[in-house]
C-alpha positions in Angstrom: 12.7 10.5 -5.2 15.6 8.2 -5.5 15.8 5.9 -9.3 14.3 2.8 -7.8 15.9 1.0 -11.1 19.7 2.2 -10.5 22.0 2.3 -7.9 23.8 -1.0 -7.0 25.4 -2.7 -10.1 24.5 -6.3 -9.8 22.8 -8.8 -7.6 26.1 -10.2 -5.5 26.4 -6.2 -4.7 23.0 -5.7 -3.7 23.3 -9.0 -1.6 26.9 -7.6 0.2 24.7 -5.2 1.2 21.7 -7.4 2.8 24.2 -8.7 4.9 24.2 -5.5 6.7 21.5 -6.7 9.1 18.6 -5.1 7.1 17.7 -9.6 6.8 18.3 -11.4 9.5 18.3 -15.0 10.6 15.5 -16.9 12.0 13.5 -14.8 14.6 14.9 -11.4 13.5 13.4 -8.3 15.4 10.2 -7.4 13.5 9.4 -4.3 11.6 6.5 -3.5 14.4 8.6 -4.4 17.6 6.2 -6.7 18.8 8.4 -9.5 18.4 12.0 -9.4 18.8 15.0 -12.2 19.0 18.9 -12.1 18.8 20.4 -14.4 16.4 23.4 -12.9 13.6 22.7 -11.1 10.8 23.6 -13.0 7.3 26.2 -15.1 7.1 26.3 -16.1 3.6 25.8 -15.2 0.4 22.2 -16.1 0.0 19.2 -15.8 2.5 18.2 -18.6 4.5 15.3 -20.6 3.7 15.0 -23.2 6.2 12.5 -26.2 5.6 10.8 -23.7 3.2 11.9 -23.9 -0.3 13.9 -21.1 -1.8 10.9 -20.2 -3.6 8.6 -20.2 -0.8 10.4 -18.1 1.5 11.3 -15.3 -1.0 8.0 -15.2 -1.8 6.9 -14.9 1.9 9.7 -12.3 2.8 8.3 -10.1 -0.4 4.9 -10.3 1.4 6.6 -9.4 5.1 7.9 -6.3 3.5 4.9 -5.4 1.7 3.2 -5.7 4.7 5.6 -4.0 7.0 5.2 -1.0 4.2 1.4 -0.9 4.5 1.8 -0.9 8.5 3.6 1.8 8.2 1.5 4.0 6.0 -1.5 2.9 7.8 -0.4 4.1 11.2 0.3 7.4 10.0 -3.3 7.5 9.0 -4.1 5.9 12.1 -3.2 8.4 14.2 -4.2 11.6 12.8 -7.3 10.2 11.4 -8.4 6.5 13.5 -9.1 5.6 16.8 -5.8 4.9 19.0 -6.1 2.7 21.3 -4.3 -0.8 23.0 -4.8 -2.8 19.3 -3.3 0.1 17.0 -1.1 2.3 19.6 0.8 5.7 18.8 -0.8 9.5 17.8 -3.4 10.7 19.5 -5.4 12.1 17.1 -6.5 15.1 14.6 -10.5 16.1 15.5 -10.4 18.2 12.4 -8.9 15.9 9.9 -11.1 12.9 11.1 -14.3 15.1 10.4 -13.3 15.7 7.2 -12.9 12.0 6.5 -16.0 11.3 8.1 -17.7 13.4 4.8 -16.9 10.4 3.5 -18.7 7.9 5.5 -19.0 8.1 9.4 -17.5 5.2 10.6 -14.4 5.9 8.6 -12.2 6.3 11.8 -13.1 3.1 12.5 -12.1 1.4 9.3 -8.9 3.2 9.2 -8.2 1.2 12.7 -9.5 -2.0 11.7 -7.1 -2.2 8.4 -4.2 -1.0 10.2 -4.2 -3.5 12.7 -5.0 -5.9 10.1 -1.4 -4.9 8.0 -0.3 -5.1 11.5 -1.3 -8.7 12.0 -0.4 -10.0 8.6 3.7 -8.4 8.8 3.7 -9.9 12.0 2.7 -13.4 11.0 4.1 -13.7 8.0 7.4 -12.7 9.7 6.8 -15.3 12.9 5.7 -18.1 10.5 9.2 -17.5 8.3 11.3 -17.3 11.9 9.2 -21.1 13.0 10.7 -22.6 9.5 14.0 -21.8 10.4 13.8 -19.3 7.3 15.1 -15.3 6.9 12.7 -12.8 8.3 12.2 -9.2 7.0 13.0 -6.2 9.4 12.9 -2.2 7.7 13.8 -0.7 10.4 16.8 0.3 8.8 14.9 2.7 6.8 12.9 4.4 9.1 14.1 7.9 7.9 11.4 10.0 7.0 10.0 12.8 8.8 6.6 12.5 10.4 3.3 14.7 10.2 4.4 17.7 12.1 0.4 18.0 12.9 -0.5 18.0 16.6 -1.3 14.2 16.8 0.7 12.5 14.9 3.7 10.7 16.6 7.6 12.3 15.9 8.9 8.9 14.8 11.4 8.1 11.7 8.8 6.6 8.9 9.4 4.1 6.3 6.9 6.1 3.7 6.2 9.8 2.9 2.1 10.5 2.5 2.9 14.2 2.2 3.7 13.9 -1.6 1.7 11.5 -3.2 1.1 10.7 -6.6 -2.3 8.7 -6.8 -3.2 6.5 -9.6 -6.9 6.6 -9.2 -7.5 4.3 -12.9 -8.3 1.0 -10.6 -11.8 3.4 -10.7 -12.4 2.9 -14.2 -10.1 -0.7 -14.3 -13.1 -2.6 -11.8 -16.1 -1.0 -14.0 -14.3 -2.0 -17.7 -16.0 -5.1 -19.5 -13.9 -5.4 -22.2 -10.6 -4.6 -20.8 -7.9 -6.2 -18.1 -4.6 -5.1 -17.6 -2.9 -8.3 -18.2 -3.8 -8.1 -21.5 -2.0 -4.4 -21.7 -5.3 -2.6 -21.0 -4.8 0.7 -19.7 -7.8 3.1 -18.3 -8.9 6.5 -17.7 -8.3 8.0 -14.6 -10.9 8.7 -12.1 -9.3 11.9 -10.6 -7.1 13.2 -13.4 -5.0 15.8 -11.3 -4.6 13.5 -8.6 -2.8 11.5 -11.0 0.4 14.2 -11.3 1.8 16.7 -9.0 2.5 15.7 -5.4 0.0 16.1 -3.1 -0.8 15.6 0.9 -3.2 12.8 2.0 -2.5 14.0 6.0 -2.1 17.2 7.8 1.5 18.3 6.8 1.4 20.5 9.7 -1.8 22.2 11.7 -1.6 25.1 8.9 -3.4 22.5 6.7 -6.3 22.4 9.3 -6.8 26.4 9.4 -10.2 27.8 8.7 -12.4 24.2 9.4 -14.5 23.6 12.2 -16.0 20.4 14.2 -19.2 20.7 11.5 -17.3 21.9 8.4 -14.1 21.6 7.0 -12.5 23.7 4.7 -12.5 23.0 1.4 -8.5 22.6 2.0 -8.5 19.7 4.4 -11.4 18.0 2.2 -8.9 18.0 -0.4 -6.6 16.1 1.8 -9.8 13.7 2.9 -10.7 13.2 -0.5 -6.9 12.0 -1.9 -6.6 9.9 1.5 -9.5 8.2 0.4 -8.5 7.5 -3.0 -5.5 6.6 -2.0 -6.8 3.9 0.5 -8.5 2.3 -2.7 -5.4 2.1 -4.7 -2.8 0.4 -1.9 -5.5 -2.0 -0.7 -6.3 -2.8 -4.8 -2.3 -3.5 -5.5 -2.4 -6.3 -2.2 -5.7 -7.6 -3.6 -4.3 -8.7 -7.0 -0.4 -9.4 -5.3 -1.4 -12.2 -3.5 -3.5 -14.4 -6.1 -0.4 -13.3 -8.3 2.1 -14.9 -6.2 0.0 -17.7 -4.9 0.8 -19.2 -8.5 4.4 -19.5 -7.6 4.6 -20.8 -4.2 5.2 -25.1 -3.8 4.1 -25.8 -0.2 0.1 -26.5 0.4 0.6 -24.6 3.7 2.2 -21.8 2.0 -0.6 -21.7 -0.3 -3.1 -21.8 2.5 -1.2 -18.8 4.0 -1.3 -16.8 0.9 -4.3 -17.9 0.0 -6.6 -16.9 3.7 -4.5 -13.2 3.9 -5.2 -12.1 0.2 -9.1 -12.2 0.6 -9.0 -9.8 3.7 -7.1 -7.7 1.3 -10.2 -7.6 -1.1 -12.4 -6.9 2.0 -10.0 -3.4 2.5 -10.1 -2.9 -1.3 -14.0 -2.8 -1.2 -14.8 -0.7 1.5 -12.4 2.0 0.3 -14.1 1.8 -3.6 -17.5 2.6 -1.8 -16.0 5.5 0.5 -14.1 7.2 -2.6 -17.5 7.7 -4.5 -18.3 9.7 -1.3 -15.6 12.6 -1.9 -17.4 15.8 -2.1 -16.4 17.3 -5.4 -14.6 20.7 -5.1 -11.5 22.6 -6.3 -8.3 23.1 -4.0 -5.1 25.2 -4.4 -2.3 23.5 -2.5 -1.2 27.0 0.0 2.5 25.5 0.1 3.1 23.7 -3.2 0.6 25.6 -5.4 -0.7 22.4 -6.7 -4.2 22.1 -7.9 -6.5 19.2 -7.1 -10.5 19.0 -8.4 -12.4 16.7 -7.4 -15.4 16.2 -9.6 -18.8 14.6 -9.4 -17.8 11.5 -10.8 -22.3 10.9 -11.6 -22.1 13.8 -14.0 -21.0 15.0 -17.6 -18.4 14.3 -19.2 -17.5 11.4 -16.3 -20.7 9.7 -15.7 -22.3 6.3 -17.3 -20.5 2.4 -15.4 -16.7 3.8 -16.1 -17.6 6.4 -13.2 -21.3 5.5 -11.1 -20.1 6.1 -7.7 -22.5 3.6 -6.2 -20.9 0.6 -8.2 -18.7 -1.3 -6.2 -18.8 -4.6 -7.5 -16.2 -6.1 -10.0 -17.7 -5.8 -13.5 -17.2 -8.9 -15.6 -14.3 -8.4 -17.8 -11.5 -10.6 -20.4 -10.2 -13.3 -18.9 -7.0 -15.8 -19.6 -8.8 -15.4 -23.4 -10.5 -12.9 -25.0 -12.3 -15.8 -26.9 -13.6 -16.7 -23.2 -17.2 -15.6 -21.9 -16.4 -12.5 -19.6 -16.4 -13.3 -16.1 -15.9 -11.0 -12.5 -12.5 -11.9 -10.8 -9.9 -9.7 -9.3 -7.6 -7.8 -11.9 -4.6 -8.0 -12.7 -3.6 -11.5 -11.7 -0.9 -12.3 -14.3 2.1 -13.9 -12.2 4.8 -12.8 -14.2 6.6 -10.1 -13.0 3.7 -9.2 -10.3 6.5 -8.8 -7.1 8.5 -6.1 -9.3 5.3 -4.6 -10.7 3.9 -3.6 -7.4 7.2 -2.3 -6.1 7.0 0.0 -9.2 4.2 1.4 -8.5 4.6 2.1 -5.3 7.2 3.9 -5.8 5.5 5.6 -8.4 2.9 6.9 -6.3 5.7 9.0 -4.5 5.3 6.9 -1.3 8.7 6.2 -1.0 9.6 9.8 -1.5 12.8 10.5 0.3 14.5 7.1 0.4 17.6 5.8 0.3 19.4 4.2 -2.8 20.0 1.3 -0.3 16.1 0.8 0.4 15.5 0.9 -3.5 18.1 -1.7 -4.4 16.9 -3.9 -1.1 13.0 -3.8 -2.2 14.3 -4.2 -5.6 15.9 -7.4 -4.4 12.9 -9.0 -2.6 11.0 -8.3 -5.8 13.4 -10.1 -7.9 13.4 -13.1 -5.7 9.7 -13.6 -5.4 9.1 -13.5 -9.0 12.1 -16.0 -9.7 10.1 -18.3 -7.7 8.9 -21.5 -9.6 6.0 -23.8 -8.4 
C-alpha cells in the first residue's frame, strides 16, 4: 500500500497534476457513467467553484469522491453477494457466498442492493448538483486499476478499491456502547474483533477456491469467515459517512448546501444501523486464511471475557456518552462529530483499512488534496 502522506511535494504540484483531467469542469463524466458531458479539463490553477463558494464546492467534491469510493466497494459486494438487477447492474451473482451472508440475517442480499444504489444515487447527485452550479465535478475513473474478484460472478472490471485485503477497525463496536467516552475527546476503544483488526483479510470470494467445501444449507467455516468480516466491515464504512457529514455540515455557507448535506447524512445513519444489528449475527468460529495463512476468530461477543453493554450483540442503539463538555449531562448523538480535520481523518482511515491497497501515488496525493480543501473550508 502506497504512503497516502508522501509522494507529491507541495500543493501547486499536487494541483499540476489535477489538471490532468482526473477534475473536470462543469458537467464532467461521472464516476458511475450514468451521466456524461464534454467540456475541458482544468484550465487554471485552482478548481472551479461556480456560484458555490470555494468552501462549498470543495466540501461537495470531498463528498462526490467519498461517495464514488463507497459505489465502488458496494458494487463489488453487490454482485457476488446482492441482488442484480436494472437499479444496481453488473455480476451476476455468488449462491454460495450470499448464503453465508444470509447466516447473518436473511434479507441481507437485499440490504446490500438497497445501500449500493443508495452510494449510487448520492455520487451521482452530488456530482449533477456541482455540474448545475457551474462548479468542478469529481470523476475516478482515472484510478480504476485494481483487479476484480476472480469468483464466478463478479464482473472483470478495473476497481477503484481492493476488499481482498482488508484491515477492519471493528472499535466503532465498543465506541456506540461507551458512556463515558467519545473520540473527540481522544477516546480510544477496544476492539470488537481483535484479529480482524491486523493482518489482511478477504471480505469476497478472492476466487471460487474460497467457496470449496460449502453447500446451499451450510457454508464452510472458510466462507463464514469471509461473511463475517464483510459484515463488520459494512458497519465500519457506513459509521465513517455517518459522522462525515454532520462533521462537514459545520463548514459549509449556503442554506441549500446545508440542506444537501444535511437530508444525505441521515440515510447514512440508516446504513450504519442496520449493519451494527447484522454484525452481532456472525457466527463465532475460528478460520485459517488457505492462501495468506492468516487467522481470523470470531467470538461470541455475549460471553466471557467480551460480554456486559461494551459487547451485547442485541444493542444497537447509540449509548449516551460526553458531549462538547464532559461537565455536560451525557446525551446519545452520533460520534465523532468534531469538524476539525474530519475530511483528512476519514481519508486516513480508509486507507488504513487496506481499501485502497494497490493504488497509485497519484490517487493518494489527489484524495489527499480533496481532503485538504474540505477541511480548509470556513462557514
Amino acid at each position: 500500500m502506497q504512503n497516502f502522506t508522501g509522494g507529491l511535494n507541495n500543493r501547486k504540484d499536487r494541483r499540476k497534476f489535477l489538471k490532468n483531467g482526473i477534475i473536470a469542469a462543469g458537467a464532467a463524466t461521472m464516476g458511475t457513467g450514468l451521466l456524461a458531458g464534454g467540456l475541458p479539463a482544468l484550465a487554471q490553477e485552482d478548481e472551479k467553484s461556480g456560484r458555490l463558494t470555494r468552501g462549498d464546492a470543495a466540501i461537495l467534491r470531498f463528498l462526490a469522491a467519498a461517495e464514488i469510493l463507497e459505489t465502488d466497494l458496494w458494487q463489488q459486494y453487490n454482485e457476488l453477494g446482492g441482488i442484480q438487477d436494472s437499479e444496481v447492474p453488473g455480476g451476476s451473482g455468488s449462491s454460495l457466498y450470499t448464503t453465508a451472508l444470509k447466516v447473518l440475517d436473511a434479507d441481507m442480499d437485499q440490504y446490500i442492493h438497497d445501500n449500493t444504489e443508495d452510494e449510487l444515487t448520492h455520487e451521482v447527485f452530488i456530482n449533477a448538483y456541482l455540474a448545475s452550479r457551474g462548479a468542478d465535478t469529481v470523476d475516478l475513473d482515472h484510478f480504476r486499476t485494481l483487479p476484480s474478484s476472480n469468483a464466478t460472478g463478479a464482473q472483470q472490471i478495473g476497481r477503484l478499491t481492493n476488499l481482498m485485503e482488508l484491515t477492519v477497525d471493528t472499535s466503532w463496536w465498543t465506541r456506540y456502547r461507551s458512556r463515558a467516552k467519545n473520540p473527540d475527546f481522544g477516546d480510544t476503544f477496544l476492539q470488537a474483533i481483535p484479529t480482524l483488526a491486523v493482518g489482511k483479510h478477504t471480505a469476497i470470494p478472492r476466487t471460487d477456491d474460497d467457496l470449496a467445501g460449502s453447500t446451499l444449507d451450510t457454508p464452510s467455516d472458510h466462507l463464514q469467515a469471509i461473511a463475517n468480516t464483510a459484515g463488520f466491515h459494512f458497519g465500519s464504512i457506513e459509521q465513517g459517512g455517518t459522522s462525515l457529514y454532520p462533521s462537514l455540515a459545520q463548514r459549509v455557507t449556503s442554506v441549500e448546501v446545508l440542506r444537501i448535506v444535511l437530508s444525505i447524512g441521515p440515510t447514512e445513519a440508516m446504513h450504519f444501523q442496520t449493519w451494527h444489528d447484522k454484525a452481532g449475527n456472525a457466527p463465532p468460529l475460528t478460520d485459517v486464511d488457505p492462501v495468506t495463512g492468516t487467522e481470523v476468530t470470531f467470538p461470541d461477543l455475549n460471553s466471557s471475557p467480551f460480554g456486559g453493554e461494551d459487547f451485547q450483540t442485541n444493542l444497537i442503539m447509540p449509548e449516551p456518552t460526553v458531549f462538547l463538555s464532559r461537565d455536560l449531562p451525557a446525551c446519545s448523538i452520533v460520534r465523532p462529530t468534531s469538524t476539525k480535520g474530519a475530511a483528512m481523518g476519514a481519508a486516513r482511515a480508509l486507507t488504513a483499512s487496506g481499501l485502497f491497497r494497490g493504488q497509485s501515488q497519484e490517487f493518494f496525493e489527489f484524495l489527499r488534496d480533496l481532503a485538504e480543501d474540505a477541511d480548509e473550508a470556513r462557514p
